[in-house]
N, C-alpha and C positions, 0 to 999 in steps of 0.2 A: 791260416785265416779262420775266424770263428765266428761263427752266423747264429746270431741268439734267435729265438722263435718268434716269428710273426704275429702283431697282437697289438695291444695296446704301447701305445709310447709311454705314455705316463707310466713309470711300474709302481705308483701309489695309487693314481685311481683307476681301477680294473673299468675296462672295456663296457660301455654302456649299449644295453641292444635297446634297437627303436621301440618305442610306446606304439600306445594305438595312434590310426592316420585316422584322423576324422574326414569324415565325405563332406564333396562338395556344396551337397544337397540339404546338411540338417543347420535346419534356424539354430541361429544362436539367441541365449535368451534377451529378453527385451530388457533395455534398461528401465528404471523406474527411480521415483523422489519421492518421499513423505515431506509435507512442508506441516509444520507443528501449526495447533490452532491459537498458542501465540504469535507466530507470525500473520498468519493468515489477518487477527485481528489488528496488528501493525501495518499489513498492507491496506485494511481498510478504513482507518484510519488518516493514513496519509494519503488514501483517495479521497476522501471526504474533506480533510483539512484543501488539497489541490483543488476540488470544487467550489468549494467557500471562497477562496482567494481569488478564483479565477471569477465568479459570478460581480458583476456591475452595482454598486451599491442606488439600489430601483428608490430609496429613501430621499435622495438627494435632491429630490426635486418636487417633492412631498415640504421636504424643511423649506426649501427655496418659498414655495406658497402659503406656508404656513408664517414667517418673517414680513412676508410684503404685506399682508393679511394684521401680524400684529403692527406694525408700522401704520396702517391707516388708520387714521383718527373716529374712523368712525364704525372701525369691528367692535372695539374696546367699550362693550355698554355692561349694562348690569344683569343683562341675560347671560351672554357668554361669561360673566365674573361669577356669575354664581355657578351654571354648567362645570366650569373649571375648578372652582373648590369642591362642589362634587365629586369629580373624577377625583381629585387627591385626597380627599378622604374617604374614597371606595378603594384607591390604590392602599391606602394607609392601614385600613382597620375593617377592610371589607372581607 
């Protein structure tokens, strides 16, 4: 009978002795992210675009009175016709 020497089984990869044992006690380190500041400006972005969508259109009842108002026969004089071409040629060339 022939008893080879005690050691590694592998006889390619020789015997590996243990590394260091880390303690129980030391922090390991913190994780951490960089977020690019294009991103940053795409999130805020599509925060902004989210608040516009989600905000109640406050106009809608502004045009409501503003239609009843042209509808009556008797807003439509030559004061407010002339006020109104005003504004549109202050909007226009002002």
């Amino acid at each position: 009978m022939t008893i080879d020497k005690v050691g590694s089984i592998d006889p390619i990869q020789p015997e590996k002795k243990p590394g260091r044992v880390t303690k129980a006690n030391e922090k390991p380190q913190a994780d951490s992210i960089n977020i690019s500041s294009e991103a940053q400006q795409r999130a805020e972005m599509l925060r902004v675009r989210e608040l516009a969508l989600s905000t109640p259109d406050v106009r809608a009842q502004r045009i409501a009175e503003l239609k009843a108002k042209i509808n009556d026969p008797s807003y439509i004089n030559e004061k407010v016709i002339n006020a109104t071409a005003d504004k549109i040629v202050d909007a226009l060339f002002g």
